[in-house]
C-alpha positions in Angstrom: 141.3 -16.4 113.6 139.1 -16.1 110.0 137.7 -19.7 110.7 136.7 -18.0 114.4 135.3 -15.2 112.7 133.1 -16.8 109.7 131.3 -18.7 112.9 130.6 -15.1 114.7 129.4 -13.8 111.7 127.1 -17.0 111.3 123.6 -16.4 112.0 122.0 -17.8 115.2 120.1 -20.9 114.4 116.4 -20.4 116.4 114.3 -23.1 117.6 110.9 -23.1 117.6 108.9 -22.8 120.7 105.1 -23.8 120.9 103.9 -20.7 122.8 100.3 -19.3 122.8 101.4 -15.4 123.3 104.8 -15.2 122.0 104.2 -13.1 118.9 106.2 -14.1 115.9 109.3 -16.0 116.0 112.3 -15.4 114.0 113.0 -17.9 111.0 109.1 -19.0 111.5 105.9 -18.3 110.2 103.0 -17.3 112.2 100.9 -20.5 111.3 104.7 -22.9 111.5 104.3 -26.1 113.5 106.8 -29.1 113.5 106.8 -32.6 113.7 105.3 -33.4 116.9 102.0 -30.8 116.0 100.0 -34.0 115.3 101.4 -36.6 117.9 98.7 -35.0 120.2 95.4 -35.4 118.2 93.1 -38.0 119.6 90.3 -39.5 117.5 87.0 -40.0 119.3 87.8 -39.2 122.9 84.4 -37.5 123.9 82.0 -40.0 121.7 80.0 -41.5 124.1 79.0 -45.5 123.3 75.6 -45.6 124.4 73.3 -49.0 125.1 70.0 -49.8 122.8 68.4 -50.9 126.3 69.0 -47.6 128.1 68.3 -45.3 125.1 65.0 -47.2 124.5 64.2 -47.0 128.6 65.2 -43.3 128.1 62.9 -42.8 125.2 59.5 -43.5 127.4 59.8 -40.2 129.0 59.0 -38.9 125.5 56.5 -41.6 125.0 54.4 -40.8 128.7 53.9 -37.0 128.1 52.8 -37.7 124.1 50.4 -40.0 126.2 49.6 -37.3 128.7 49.1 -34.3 126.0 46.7 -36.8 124.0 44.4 -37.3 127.6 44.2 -34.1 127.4 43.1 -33.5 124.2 40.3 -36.4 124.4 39.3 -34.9 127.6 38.7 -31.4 125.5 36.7 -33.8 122.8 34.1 -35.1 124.9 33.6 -32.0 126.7 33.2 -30.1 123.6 31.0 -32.9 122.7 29.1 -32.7 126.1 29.9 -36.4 127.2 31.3 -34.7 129.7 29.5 -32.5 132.1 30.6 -29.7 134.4 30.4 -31.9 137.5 32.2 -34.9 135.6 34.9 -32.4 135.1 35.1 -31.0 138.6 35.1 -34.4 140.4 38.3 -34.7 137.6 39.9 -31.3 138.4 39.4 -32.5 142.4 40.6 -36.0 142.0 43.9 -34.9 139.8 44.9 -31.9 142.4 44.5 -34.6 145.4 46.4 -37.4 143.4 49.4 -35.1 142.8 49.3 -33.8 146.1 49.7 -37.8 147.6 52.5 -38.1 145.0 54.9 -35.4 146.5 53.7 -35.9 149.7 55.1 -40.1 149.4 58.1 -39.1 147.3 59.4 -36.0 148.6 62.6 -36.4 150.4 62.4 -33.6 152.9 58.8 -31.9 153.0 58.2 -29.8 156.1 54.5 -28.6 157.0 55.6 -25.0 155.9 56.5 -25.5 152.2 52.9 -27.6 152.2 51.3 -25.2 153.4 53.1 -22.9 151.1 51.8 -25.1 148.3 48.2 -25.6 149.1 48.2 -21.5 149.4 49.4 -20.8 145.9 47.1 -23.6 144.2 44.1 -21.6 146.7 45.1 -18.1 144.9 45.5 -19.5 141.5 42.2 -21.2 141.5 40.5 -18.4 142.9 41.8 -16.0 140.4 40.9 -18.6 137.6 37.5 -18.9 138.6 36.7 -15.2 139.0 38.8 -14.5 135.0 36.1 -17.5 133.8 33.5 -15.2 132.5 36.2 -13.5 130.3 37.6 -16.7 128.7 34.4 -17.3 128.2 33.9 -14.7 125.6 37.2 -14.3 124.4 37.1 -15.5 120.8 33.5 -14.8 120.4 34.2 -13.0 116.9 36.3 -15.7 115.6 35.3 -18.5 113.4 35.2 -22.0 115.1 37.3 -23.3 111.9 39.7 -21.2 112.8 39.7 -21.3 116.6 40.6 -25.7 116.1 43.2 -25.0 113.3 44.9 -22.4 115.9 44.6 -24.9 118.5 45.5 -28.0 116.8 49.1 -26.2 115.9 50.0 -24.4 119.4 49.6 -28.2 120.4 52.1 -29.6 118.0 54.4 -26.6 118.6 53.9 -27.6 122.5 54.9 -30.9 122.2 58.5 -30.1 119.8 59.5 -27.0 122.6 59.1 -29.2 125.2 61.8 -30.0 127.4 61.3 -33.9 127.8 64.9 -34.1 129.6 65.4 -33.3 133.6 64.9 -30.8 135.1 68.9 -30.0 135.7 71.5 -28.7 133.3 75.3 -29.0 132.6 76.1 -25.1 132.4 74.2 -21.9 132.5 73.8 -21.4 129.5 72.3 -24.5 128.6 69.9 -24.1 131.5 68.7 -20.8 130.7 68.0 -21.8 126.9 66.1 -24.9 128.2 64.3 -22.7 130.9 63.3 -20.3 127.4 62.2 -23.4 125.3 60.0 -24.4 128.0 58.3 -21.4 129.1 57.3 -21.3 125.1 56.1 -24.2 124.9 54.0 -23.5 128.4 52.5 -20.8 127.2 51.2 -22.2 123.9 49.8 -24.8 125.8 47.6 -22.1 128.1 46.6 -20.6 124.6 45.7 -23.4 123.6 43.3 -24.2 126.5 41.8 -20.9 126.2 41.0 -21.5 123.1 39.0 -24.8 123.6 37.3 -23.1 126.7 36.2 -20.2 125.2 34.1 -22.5 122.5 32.4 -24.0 125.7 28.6 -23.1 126.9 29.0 -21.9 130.4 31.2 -20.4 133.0 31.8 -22.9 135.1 32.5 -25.4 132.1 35.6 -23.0 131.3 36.7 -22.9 134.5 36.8 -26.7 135.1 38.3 -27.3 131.8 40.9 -24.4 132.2 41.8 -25.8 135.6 42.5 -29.2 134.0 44.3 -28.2 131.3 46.6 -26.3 133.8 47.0 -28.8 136.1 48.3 -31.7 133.5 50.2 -28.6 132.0 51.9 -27.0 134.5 52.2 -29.7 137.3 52.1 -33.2 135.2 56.0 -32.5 134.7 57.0 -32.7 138.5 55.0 -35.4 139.4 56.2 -37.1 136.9 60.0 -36.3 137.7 59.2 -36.9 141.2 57.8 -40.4 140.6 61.0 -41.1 138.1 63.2 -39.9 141.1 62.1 -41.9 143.8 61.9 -45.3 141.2 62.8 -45.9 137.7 60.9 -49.3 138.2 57.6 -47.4 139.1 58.2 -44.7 137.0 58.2 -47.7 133.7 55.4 -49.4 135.4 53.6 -45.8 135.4 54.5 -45.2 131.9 53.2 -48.2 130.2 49.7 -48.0 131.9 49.6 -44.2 130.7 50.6 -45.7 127.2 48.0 -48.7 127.8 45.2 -46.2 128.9 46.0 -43.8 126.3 45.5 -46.0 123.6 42.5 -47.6 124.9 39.9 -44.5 124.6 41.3 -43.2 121.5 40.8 -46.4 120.0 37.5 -46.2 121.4 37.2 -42.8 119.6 38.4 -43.1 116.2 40.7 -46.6 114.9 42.8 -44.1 112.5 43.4 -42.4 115.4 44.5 -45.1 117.1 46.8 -46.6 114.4 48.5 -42.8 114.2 49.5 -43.0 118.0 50.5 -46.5 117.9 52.9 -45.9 115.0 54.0 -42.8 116.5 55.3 -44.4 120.2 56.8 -47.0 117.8 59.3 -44.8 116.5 59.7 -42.7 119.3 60.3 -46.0 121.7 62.0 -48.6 119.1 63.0 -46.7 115.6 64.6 -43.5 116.9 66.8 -45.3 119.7 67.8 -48.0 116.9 68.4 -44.9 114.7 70.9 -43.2 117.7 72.8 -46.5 118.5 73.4 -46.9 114.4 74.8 -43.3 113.6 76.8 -43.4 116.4 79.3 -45.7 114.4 79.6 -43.1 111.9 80.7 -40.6 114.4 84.0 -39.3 113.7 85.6 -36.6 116.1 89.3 -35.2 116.4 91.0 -33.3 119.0 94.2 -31.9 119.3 96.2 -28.6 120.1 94.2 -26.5 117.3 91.0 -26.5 120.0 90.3 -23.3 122.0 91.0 -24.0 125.2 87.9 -24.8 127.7 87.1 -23.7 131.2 86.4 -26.7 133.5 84.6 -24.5 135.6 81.7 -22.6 135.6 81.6 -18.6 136.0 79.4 -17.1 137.9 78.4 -13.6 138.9 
């Protein structure tokens, strides 16, 4: 009978339960785990082992538009040096609207008359409403020193090329799609300041206008035909690449050897020492998972 009462008396022994909204539970702390809290950590499981060869193929994205921001910027030299006249750059402002127009038109998966003719009516508006805002680009930055207008212009361009979103034009969430969609609307609209600036140290109208239009065009559009041509063949979009790289080189080399040696050395390390750099660090990644995570969503909410 005493024996049967000392075990009554006996307080219960509790076990603990992992719960995630249990409150506390008696005998435990808050912050108690047992044995089995670390059987369920996993070392490394999202590191992603990339390839040397696809990294470096990857990295002449990066090296085609630092190729295509550089034609652009020769093609504002010899203007500003008059090598190039307003016809010169009209014929270019022509031949570079028609050569993007042939690249959608032969890579486009599905593009009915309507959505072309949607097209060539915007690019009609936006030149017209270029041309006829020429005269005040013109004399925009008339009271500001020259000395100033190329220091201005020479860092909106380097800020251009670090917001620019050199990746697809898709996004894994939301949220990462609406922070790349900010970045690059920055980094568009430095660009256009940029232009402005050059044009408004021009001598006539219709040599802003031409030189606007060409810096829009490359700006704006130079992107999607790009990501077009990339879409419909990685082989041509390589093949495309290197003769932009070859070109590029040629008439800056033609313009100033330092030059030259500068952009070399820079698609050197952006095409061979930065993917060597990636595939190197990634040994020395070290990641752990386990229950301590916050818990996330493999789905995307939307309003």
């Amino acid at each position: 009978m005493d024996s049967h009462l000392h075990k009554s008396s006996s307080p219960t022994t509790h076990k603990w339960r992992k719960v995630a909204y249990g409150g506390m539970q008696p005998g435990f702390d808050d912050n108690h785990t047992d044995e089995s809290f670390l059987e369920e950590m996993i070392m490394n499981a999202n590191v992603v082992k990339r390839d040397l060869v696809k990294v470096i193929l990857d990295a002449v994205s990066i090296s085609q538009y630092l190729c295509v921001v550089a034609l652009v910027v020769l093609v504002w030299i010899y203007t500003l040096r008059s090598i190039f006249s307003e016809q010169s750059l009209l014929f270019l402002d022509i031949a570079l609207l028609g050569w993007g127009f042939l690249v959608v038109l032969l890579t486009a998966e599905m593009l009915s008359f309507e959505l072309l003719l949607n097209y060539i009516l915007r690019t009609s508006f936006f030149i017209t409403g270029l041309y006829i805002l020429s005269p005040i680009y013109h004399t925009l930055t008339r009271s500001i020193s020259s000395d100033t207008i190329w220091a201005l212009t020479a860092t909106l361009v380097v800020l251009h090329l670090f917001l620019h979103n050199y990746s697809s034009p898709t996004a894994e969430s939301p949220g990462a799609l609406e922070f790349s969609t900010f970045m690059n609307n920055i980094s568009l609209n430095v660009s256009i300041v940029a232009s402005l600036l050059v044009a408004s140290r021009l001598p006539s109208r219709l040599h802003v206008f031409a030189i606007v239009l060409f810096s829009l065009q490359v700006f704006l559009f130079a992107p999607f035909v790009s990501y077009c041509i990339k879409k419909y063949s990685f082989r041509l979009h390589l093949c495309f690449s290197l003769g932009l790289m070859a070109i590029t080189l040629f008439f800056v080399y033609h313009l100033h050897q330092l030059l030259f040696i500068l952009l070399l050395s820079i698609l050197v390390f952006v095409n061979l020492v930065c993917p060597y750099w990636l595939i190197r660090i990634q040994e020395y990644k070290f990641e752990i998972n386990g229950p301590w995570d916050e818990a996330k969503l493999c789905f995307n909410i939307t309003e």
